[in-house]
C-alpha positions as CSV (number, residue, x, y, z in Angstrom):
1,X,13.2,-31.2,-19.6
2,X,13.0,-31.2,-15.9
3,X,13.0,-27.8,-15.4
4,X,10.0,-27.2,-17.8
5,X,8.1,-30.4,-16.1
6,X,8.7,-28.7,-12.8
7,X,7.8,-25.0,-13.8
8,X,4.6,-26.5,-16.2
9,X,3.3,-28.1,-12.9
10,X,3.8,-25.4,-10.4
11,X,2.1,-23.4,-13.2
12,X,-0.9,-25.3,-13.3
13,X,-1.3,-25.8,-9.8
14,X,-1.2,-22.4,-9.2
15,X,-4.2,-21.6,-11.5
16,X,-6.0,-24.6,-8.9
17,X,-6.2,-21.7,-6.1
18,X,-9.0,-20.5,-4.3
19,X,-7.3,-16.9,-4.7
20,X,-7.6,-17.0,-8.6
21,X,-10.7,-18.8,-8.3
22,X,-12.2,-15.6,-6.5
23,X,-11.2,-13.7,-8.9
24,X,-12.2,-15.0,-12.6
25,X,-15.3,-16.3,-10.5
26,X,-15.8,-12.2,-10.2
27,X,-15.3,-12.0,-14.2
28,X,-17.7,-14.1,-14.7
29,X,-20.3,-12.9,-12.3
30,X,-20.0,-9.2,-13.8
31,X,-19.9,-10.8,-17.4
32,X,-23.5,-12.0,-16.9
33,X,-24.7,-9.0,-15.6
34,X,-25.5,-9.8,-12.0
35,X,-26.6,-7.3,-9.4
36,X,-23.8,-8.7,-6.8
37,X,-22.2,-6.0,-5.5
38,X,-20.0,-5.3,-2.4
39,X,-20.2,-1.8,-1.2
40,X,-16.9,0.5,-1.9
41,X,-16.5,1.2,2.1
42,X,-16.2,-2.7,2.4
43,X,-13.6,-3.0,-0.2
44,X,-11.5,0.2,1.1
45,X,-11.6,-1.5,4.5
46,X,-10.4,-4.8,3.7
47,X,-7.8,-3.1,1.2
48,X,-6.8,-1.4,4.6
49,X,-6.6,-4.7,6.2
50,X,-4.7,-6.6,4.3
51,X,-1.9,-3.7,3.3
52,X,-1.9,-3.1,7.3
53,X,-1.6,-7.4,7.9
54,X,1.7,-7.0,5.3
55,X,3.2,-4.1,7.0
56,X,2.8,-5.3,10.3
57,X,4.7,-8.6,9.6
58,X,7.7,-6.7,7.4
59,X,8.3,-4.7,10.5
60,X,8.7,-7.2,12.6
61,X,10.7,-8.8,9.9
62,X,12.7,-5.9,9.6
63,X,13.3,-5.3,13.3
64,X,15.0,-8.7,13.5
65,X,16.9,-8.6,10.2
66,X,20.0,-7.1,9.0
67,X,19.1,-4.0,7.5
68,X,21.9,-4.7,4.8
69,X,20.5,-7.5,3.4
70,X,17.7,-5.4,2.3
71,X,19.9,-2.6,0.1
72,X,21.1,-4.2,-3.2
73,X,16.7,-5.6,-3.5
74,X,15.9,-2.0,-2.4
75,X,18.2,-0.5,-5.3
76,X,16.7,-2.6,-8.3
77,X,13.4,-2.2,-7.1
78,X,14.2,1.5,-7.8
79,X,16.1,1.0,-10.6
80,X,13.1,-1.3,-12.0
81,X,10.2,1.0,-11.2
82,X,12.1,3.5,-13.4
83,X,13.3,0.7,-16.5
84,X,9.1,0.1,-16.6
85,X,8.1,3.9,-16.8
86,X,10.9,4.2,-19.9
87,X,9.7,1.3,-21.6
88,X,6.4,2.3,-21.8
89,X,7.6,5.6,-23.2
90,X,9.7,4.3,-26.2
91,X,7.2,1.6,-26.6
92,X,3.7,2.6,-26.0
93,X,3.8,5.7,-27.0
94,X,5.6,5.0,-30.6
95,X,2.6,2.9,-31.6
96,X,-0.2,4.3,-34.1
97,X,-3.1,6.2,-32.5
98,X,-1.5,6.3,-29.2
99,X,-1.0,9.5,-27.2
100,X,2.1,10.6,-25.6
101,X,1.3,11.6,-22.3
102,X,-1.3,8.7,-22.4
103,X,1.6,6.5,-22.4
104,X,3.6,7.7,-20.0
105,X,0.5,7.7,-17.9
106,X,0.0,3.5,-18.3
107,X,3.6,3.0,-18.0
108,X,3.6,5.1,-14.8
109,X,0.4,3.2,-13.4
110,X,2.1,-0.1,-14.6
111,X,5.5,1.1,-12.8
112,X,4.1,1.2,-9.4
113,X,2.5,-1.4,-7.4
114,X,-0.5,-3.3,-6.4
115,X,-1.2,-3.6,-2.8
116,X,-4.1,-6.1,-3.5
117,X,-1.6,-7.9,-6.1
118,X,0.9,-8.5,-3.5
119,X,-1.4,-9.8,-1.2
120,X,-2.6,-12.5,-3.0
121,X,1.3,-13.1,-4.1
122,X,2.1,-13.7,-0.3
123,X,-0.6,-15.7,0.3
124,X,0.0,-18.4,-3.0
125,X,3.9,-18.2,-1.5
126,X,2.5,-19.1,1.9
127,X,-0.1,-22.1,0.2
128,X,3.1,-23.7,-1.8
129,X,5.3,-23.4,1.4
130,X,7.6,-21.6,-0.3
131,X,10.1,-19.1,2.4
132,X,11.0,-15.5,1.9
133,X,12.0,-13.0,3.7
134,X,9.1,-10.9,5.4
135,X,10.6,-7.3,4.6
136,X,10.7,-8.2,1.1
137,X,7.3,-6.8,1.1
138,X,8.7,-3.1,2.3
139,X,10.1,-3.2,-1.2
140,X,6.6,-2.0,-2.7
141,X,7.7,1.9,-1.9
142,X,11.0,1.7,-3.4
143,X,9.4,1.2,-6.9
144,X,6.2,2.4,-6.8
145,X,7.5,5.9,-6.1
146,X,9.8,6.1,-8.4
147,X,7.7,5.1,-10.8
148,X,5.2,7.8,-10.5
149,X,8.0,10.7,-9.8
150,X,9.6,9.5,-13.3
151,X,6.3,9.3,-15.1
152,X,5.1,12.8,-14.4
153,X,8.5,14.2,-14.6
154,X,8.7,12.2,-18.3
155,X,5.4,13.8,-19.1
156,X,6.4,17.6,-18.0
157,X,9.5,17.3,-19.9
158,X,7.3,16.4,-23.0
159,X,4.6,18.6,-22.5
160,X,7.1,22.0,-22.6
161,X,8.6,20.4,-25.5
162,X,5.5,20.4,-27.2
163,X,4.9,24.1,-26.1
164,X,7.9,25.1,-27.6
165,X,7.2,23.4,-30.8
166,X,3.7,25.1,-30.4
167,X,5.3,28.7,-30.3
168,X,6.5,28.6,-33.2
169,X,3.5,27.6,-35.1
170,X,1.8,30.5,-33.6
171,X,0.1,31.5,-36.0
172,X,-1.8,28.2,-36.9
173,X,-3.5,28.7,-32.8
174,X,-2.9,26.0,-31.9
175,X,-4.1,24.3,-28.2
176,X,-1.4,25.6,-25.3
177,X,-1.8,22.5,-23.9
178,X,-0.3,19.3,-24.7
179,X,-3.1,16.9,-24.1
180,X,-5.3,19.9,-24.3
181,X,-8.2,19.5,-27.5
182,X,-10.3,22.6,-26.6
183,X,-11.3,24.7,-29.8
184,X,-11.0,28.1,-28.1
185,X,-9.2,29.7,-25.1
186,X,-10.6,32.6,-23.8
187,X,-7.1,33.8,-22.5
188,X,-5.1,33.1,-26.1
189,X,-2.5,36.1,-26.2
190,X,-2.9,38.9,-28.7
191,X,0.3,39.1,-30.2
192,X,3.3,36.4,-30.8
193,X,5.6,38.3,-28.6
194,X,3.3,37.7,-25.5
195,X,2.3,34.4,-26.5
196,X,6.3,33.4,-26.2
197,X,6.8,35.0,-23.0
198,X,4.0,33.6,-21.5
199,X,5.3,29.8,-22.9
200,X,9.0,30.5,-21.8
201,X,7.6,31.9,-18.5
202,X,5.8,28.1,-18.2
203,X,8.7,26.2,-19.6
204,X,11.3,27.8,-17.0
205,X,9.0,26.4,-13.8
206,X,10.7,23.0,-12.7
207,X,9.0,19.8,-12.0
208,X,9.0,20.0,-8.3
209,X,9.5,16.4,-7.2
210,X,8.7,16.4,-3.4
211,X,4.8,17.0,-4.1
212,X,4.8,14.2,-5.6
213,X,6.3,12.3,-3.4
214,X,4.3,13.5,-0.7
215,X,0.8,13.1,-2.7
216,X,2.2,9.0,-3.4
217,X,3.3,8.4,0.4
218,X,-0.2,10.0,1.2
219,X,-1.7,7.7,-0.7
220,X,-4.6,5.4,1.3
221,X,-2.2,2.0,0.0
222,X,0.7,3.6,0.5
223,X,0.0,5.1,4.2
224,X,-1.9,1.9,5.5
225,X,2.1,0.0,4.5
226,X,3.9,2.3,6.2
227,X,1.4,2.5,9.4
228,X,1.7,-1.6,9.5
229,X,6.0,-1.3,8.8
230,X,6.3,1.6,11.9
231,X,4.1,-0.1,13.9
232,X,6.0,-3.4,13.7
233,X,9.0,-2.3,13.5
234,X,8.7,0.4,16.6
235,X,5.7,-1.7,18.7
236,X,5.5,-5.0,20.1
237,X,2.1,-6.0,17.7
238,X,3.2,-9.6,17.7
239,X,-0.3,-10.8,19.9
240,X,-2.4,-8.8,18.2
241,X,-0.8,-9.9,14.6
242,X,-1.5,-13.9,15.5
243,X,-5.2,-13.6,16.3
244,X,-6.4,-11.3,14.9
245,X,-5.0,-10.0,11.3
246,X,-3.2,-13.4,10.5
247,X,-6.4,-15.3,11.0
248,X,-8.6,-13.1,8.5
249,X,-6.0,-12.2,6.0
250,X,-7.0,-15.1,3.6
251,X,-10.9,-14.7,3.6
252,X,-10.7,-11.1,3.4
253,X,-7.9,-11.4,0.1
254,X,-10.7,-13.8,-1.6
255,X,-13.6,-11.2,-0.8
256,X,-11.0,-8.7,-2.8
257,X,-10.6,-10.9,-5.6
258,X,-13.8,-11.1,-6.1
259,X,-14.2,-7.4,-6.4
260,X,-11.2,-7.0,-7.7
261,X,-12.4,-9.4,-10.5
262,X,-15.6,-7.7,-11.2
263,X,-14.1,-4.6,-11.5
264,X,-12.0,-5.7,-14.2
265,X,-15.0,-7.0,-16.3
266,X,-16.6,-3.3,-15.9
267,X,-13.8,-1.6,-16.7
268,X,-13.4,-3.4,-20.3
269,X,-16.2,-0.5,-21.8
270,X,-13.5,2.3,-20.5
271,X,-10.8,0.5,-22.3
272,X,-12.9,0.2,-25.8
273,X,-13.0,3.7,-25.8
274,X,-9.3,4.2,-25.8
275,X,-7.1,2.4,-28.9
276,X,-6.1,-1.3,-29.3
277,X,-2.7,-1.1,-28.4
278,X,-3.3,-0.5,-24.7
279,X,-5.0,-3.8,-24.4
280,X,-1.7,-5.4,-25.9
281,X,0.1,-3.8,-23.7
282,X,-1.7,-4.7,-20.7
283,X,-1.6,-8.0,-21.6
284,X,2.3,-8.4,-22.2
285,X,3.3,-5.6,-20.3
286,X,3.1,-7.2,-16.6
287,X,4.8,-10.2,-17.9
288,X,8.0,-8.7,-19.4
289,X,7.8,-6.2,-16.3
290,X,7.9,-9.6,-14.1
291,X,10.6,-10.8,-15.8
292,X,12.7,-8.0,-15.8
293,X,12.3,-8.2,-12.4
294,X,13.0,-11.7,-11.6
295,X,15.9,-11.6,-13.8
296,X,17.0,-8.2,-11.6
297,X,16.2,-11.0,-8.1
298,X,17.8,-13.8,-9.2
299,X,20.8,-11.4,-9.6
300,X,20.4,-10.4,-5.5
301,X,20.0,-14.1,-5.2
302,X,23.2,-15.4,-6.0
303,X,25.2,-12.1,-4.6
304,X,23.5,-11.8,-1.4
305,X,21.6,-15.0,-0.9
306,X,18.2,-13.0,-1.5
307,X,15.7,-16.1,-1.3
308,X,14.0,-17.4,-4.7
309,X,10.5,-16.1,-2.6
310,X,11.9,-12.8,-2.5
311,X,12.5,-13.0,-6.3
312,X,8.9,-13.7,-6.5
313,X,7.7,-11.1,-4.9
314,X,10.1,-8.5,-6.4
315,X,8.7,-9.7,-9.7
316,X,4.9,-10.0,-8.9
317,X,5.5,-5.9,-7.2
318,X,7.3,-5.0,-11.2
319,X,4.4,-6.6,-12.6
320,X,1.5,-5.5,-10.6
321,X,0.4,-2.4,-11.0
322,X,-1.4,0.6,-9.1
323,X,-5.2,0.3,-8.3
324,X,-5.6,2.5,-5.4
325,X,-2.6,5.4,-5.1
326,X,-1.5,5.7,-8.5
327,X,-4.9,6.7,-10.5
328,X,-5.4,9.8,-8.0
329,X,-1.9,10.7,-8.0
330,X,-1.6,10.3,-11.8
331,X,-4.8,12.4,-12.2
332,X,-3.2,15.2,-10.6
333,X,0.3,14.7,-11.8
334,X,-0.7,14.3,-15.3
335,X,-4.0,16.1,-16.1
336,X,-3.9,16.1,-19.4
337,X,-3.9,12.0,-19.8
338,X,-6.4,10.2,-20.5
339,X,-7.8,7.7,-17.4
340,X,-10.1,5.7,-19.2
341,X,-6.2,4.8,-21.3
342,X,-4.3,4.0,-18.1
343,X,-7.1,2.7,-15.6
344,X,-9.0,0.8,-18.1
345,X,-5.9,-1.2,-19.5
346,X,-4.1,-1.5,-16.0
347,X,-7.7,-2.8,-14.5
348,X,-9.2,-4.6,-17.2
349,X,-6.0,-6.2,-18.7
350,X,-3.1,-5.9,-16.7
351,X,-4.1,-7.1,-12.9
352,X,-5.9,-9.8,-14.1
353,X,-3.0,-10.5,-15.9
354,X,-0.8,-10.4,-13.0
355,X,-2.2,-12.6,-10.8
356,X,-3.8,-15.2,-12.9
357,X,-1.0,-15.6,-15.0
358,X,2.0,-13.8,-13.4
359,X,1.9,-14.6,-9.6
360,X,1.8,-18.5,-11.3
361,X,4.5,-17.9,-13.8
362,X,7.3,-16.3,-11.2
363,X,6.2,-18.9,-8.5
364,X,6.6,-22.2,-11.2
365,X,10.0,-20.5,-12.2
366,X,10.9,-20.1,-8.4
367,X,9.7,-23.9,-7.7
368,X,11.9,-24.7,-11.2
369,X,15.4,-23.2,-9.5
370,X,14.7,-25.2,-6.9
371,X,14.5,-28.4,-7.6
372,X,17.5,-27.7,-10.0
């Protein structure tokens, strides 16, 4: 009974926060159809900001720690990011109505991780006093590209399956195309015997993995994390840290909740279009991703001493997931997915899931351990 007193109060003080408040305060201000809007170059920069505020203080973190405390997190954040993209594809996609490659597409975006999620995760820890190491936020890359790498490799795999199954019913003219609904194609092969060659010729091209790899890390998230980690780990930014990105790091995460909020009130028309199920998944998704997660911490925790705030924030990265790298790199990794499937359940269901009832749940469950 003590632990669920403890965790029910934690819970419910989180909820109290002006970071949450920002944000369903943005649901409700795009629910009654106010003009409010803050321009997309403001948002980008203070994205920028913040993702440069948390890379700056994991390398200096990481400059001062041993680098092998970090390896067993490291591993089951990759391990993780990949457990979330295969769920999604023996889940998701078994459901009625529900594309295949428009699954593996939502898992993938749910697999990788939410710069402006964290944020507002380090900044509750901060509020509740609660410690964790400051490299725990260099975890993000370890699953987010992972994620996407599985997830368009996942869909590749099932698309030349699909052409294969599609040869053979030749005859029937089918779409080439997994994903593909056109009517026509202008360059449909005359005769069975080129059609084949032409799908064996597609089939025996390998996924190559280091274009993807190279889109993620050029992602603007991504890029602005790694700047802040080399430039604390290799510079001395320590002056420029304290007075000037520490002091602005909390007004400019409630300014993106409020976006961020917004946003996920518009995006509930995309996610009409698209069938129920995604919206069920959004909504339990991030939990069970955050738990799996936890679980996977509290594991580090009691072999290496990993602290109960970086359990928190491995969970709160495995249930984020992707608002600013991941659509772009999913679009182009997986063109034959739907976005209005993936963004509209991961915007409009899963963030605001996330933090409002995530970053809360992980945190209670932290503050629970401890006072056991």
């Amino acid at each position: 009974m003590d632990f669920l007193s403890s965790f029910f109060s934690g819970f419910l003080s989180q909820l109290q926060s002006p970071t949450l408040g920002f944000l369903i305060g943005g649901m409700v201000v795009a629910a009654l159809n106010s003009q409010l809007q803050i321009p997309d170059a403001v948002y980008k920069f203070i994205v920028f900001m913040l993702l440069i505020k948390v890379g700056l203080s994991g390398g200096i973190a990481i400059r001062n720690a041993n680098l092998g405390e970090m390896i067993l997190p490291a591993i089951f954040a990759v391990v993780i990011g990949l457990i979330i993209v295969f769920i999604g594809r023996y889940t998701l996609a078994k459901l009625p109505n529900v594309k295949v490659v428009d699954a593996i597409a939502t898992a993938g975006l749910f697999g990788a991780v939410s710069g402006s999620t964290l944020a507002a995760a380090l900044t509750l820890l901060e509020e509740q006093g609660i410690e964790y190491e400051a490299w725990a936020a260099a975890l993000y890359p370890f699953m987010d590209i992972p994620a996407l790498v599985g997830a368009i490799v996942l869909a590749s795999i099932y698309t030349k399956k699909q052409r294969a199954i599609l040869a053979d019913e030749y005859p029937q003219k089918q779409p080439v195309a997994a994903g593909d609904y056109s009517s026509g194609n202008a360059d449909y092969p005359s005769t069975r015997q080129e059609y084949l060659n032409k799908q064996r010729s597609s089939s025996n091209k390998r996924v190559e993995i280091w274009p993807i790899v190279k889109e993620s890390l050029q992602g603007s998230a991504l890029s602005a994390l790694l700047l802040g980690l080399a430039l604390g780990l290799l510079t001395r930014p320590e002056s420029v840290y304290e007075t000037f990105f520490n002091p602005l790091f909390r007004g400019l995460l409630s300014i993106l909740m409020l976006v961020m909020g917004m946003e996920a009130t518009a995006r509930l028309g995309e996610l009409r279009k698209v069938a129920q199920w995604y919206a069920v998944y959004g909504l339990v998704a991030p939990l069970l991703h955050g738990l799996i997660a936890f679980g996977f911490g509290m594991i580090a925790h009691e072999l290496t001493g990993f602290s109960l705030g970086g359990v928190v924030i491995l969970a709160v990265i495995a249930s984020s997931s992707s608002d600013i790298s991941g659509p772009p790199t999913l679009r182009a990794g997986i063109p034959s997915a739907n976005p209005s499937a993936y963004i509209g359940s991961s915007t409009a269901v899963g963030t605001p899931v996330a933090i409002a009832i995530g970053i809360p749940l992980y945190i209670g469950l932290a503050q629970a351990f401890m006072g056991g």
